[in-house]
N, C-alpha and C positions, 0 to 999 in steps of 0.2 A: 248462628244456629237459632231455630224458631223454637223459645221455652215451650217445654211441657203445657199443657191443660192442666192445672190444677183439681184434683176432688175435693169435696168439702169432706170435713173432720169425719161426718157418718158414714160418706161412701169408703173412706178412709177404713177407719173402726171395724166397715161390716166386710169390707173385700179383703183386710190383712188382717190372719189370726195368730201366727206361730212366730216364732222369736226370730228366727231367719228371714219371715218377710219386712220384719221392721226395722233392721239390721239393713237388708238391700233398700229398703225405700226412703233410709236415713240419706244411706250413701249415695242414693239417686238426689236427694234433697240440697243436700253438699256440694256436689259436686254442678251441679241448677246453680246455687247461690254463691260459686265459685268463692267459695272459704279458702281459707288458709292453714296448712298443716304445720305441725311440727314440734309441738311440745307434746312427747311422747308417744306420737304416731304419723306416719306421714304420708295418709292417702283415708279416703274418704272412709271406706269398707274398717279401717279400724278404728277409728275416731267413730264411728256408729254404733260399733259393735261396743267400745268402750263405755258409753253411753247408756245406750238400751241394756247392757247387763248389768249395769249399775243400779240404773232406775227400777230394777227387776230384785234387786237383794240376789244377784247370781255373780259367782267368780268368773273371773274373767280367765281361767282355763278347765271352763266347764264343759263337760263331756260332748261331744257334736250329735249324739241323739238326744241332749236334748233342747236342740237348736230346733224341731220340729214340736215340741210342746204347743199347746192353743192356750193364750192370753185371754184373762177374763177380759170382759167391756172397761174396767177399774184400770188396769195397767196398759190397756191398750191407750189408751187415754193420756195417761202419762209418760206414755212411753212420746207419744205423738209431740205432748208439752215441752219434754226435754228439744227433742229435736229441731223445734222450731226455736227453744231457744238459744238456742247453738246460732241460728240462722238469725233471729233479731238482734241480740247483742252480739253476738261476735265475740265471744270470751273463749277462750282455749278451753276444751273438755274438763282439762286439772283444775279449771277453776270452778266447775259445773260440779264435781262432784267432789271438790277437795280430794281429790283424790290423785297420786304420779307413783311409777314406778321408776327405779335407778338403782342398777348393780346389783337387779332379780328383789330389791326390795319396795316394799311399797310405802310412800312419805304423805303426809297430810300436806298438801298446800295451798294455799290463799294468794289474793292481792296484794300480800305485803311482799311477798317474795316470786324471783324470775321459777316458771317451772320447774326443777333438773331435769337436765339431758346433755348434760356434758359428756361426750367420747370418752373423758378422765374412766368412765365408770367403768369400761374396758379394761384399762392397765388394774383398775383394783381389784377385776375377779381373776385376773391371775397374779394377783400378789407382786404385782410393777416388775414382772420378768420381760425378758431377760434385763433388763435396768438395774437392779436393786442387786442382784446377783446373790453372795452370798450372806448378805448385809441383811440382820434383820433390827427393823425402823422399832426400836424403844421408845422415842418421841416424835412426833408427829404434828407439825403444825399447819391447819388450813387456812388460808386466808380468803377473806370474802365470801362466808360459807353459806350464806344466805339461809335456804330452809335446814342447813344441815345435813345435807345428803353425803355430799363427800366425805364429812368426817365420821359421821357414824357408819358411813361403810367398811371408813380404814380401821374405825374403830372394831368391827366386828370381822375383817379379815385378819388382824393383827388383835388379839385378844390381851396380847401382854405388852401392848404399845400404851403411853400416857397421850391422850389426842388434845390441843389444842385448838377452838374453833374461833376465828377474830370477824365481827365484822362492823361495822359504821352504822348502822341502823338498827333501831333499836327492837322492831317492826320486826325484822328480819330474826335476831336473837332468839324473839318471843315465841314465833313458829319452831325455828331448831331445837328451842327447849320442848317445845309438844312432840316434837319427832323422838329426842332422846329419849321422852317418856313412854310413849308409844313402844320402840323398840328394846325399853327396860336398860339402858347404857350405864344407867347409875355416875360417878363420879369418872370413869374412865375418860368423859368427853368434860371438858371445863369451856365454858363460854365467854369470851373475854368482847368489849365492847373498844375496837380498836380501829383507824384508817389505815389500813394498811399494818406496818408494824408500829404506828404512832398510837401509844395506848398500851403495848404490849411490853412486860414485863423482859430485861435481857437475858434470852436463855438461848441453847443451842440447839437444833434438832438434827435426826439423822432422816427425817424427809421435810418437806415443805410443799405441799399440793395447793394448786390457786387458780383461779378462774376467773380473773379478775374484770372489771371495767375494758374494755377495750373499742367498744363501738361509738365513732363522732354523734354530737347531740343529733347534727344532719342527717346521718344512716340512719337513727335513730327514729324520727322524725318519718321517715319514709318507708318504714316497715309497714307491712300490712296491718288491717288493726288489732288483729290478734295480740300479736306482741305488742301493739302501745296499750295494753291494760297491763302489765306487766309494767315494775318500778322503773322507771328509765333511768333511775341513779345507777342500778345497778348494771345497765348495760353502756350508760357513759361516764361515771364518777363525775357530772357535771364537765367534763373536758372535750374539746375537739380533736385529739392527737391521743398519741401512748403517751402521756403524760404519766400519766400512775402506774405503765409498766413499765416508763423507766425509771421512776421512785423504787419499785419492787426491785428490779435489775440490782442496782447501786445500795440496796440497803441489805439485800438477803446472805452476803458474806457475813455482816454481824448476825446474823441469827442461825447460818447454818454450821453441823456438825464438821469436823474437817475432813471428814470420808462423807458428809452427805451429798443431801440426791436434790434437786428443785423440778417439780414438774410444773408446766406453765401452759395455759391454755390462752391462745391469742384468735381461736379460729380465722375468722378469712381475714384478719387483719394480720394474716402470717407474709404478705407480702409486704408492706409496709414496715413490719416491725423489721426483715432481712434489709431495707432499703435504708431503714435508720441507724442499724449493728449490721452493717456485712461480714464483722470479723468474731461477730460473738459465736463461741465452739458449742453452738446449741444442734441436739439432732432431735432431728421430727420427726416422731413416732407414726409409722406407717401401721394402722387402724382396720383388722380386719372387718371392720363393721362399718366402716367410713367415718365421717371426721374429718375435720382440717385443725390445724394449726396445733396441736399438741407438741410441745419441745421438752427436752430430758436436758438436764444440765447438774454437770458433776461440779462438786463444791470447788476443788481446786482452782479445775478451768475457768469457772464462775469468779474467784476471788483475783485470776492473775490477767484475767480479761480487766477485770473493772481496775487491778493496778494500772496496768499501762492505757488504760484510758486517761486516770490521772496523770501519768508521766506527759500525756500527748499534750495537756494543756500550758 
C-alpha cells in the first residue's frame, strides 16, 4: 500500500481544529506507522483518543458533544507532539501519560512496571464468582503485583479482606506504594519484597491471585517494541520455561487456606503449562471479555495433586 503524503505541522494545525479530528488523524497516523496495541487498548481509534484527551486535561468519558469543541493553536500543537511521539519512540500510551486503567480503576504507571491488563481484572469485578462461591477471602495474597493493580482492586472489592502484595523488584514495590496512595488503601494492602513466596512470611490465605513470569526470554525478545520497553523480568523471571510457575504450583499448598482458592494466570502459555501437568485439576476460566490462560484451583485438589506427584517419583 502507497503511504499517505504527509502535511507539514501548519497545514496540520490549520486544516484540524476539533477534538474528533485529531483523534481520526491520530488513528490515521497509527495505523501508517503500523504500531502496536495492547496495553489498555487495542486498535488505533482508542490509543488516540487516550492520548489526545490526555494531553487536553479532558476525561476520558467525556461527553461526545464535546468531541466537536475547536482547539486553540497551543493544544493543537501538542496535541500533534504527543502523537508523533507515540510514533518515534514506540512506548505504550500508559507510559505517555503515566497513566492505565484496570478493574474500572485508574493506576499511575511507569517503566518500572509491565502496564496492567490482566483478564484477572474480570473475575475481581464480580467478586471471583461463581469461583469463590460462598467463601468470603479475609486474607488475600498476590504474588508478582507489580504496579499493584490486582491487589488493590481485591483490596477494594473486598473491604474487610487483609491483602498481601509480594513482588521481587524493588522498582515495582515503589510504584504500587504510589497507587496505594493514590487510591487512599492505607494499611489494608502491606507490601512485602519477596520471589515468589521466598521472602514471605508463613501464613495462610483464603485466596491467592498471580500473574506471574511466564513468557521465554525468546517470546520475549520477539515482541513488538512496544512491549520490550516494559521490564522483561517481569514477563520472563529470567527463565526460558514455567520454571517459576512450577515453583508456584509446588509451593502454594504451604501458603493456602484449606478451603482456599489460587487463581493463576499463564495466558497463551496455557498450552504448554497443560503439556507439562496434564493431570493438574485446574479450570480455565472462560472470559466474557477474552483472555487466555486464566485457571481456578481449589486448595484441596491443588495439595493432593502435588502429593501424588511426590508419590510418582
Amino acid at each position: 500500500m502507497t503511504p499517505m503524503p504527509m502535511d507539514s505541522p501548519d497545514d496540520t494545525a490549520h486544516t484540524l481544529t476539533r477534538v474528533l479530528d485529531y483523534i481520526r488523524w491520530g488513528a490515521s497516523r497509527f495505523a501508517a506507522a503500523e504500531l502496536a496495541f495492547g496495553h489498555g487498548s487495542d486498535n488505533a481509534v482508542d490509543e488516540a483518543a487516550h492520548l489526545v484527551l490526555h494531553t487536553l486535561s479532558l476525561d476520558h468519558d467525556l461527553p461526545d458533544a464535546y468531541l466537536d469543541a475547536t482547539l486553540t493553536r497551543a493544544e493543537r500543537e501538542a496535541v500533534m507532539a504527543v502523537i508523533e511521539q507515540r510514533i518515534e519512540t514506540r512506548q505504550p500510551a500508559a507510559y505517555i501519560t503515566q497513566r492505565a486503567f484496570f478493574a474500572g480503576l485508574e493506576f499511575h504507571v511507569d517503566e518500572r512496571v509491565i502496564v496492567p491488563r490482566s483478564p484477572i481484572a474480570e473475575l475481581i469485578e464480580t467478586d471471583f464468582q461463581p469461583w469463590l462461591g460462598h467463601r468470603e477471602p479475609l486474607s488475600i495474597l498476590d504474588l508478582c503485583t507489580g504496579s499493584g493493580a490486582i491487589a488493590i482492586a481485591c483490596a477494594l472489592a473486598f473491604p474487610e479482606a487483609r491483602v498481601v502484595a509480594t513482588d521481587a523488584s524493588d522498582d515495582a514495590l515503589a510504584v504500587a506504594r504510589i497507587n496505594s496512595e493514590r487510591h487512599d488503601i492505607g494499611p489494608q494492602v502491606e507490601y512485602v519484597k519477596a520471589d515468589l513466596f521466598d521472602g514471605l512470611a508463613p501464613e495462610r490465605y483464603d485466596l491467592i491471585v498471580t500473574n506471574p513470569p511466564y513468557v521465554s526470554r525468546d517470546e520475549w525478545a520477539g515482541l513488538a517494541a512496544e512491549y520490550r520497553h516494559e521490564p522483561g523480568f517481569a514477563f520472563h523471571g529470567d527463565t526460558d520455561d514455567l520454571t517459576l510457575v512450577s515453583r508456584l504450583l509446588f509451593a502454594a499448598t504451604d501458603y493456602l487456606a484449606e478451603d482456599g482458592l489460587l487463581v493463576l494466570e499463564v495466558g497463551y502459555s496455557a498450552f504448554a503449562f497443560e503439556q507439562a501437568w496434564p493431570d493438574l485439576p485446574i479450570t480455565w476460566v472462560e472470559l466474557e471479555r477474552g483472555g487466555l490462560g486464566v485457571g481456578v484451583l481449589e486448595a484441596g485438589d491443588l495439595a493432593a495433586w502435588v502429593a501424588a506427584q511426590g508419590e510418582q517419583q
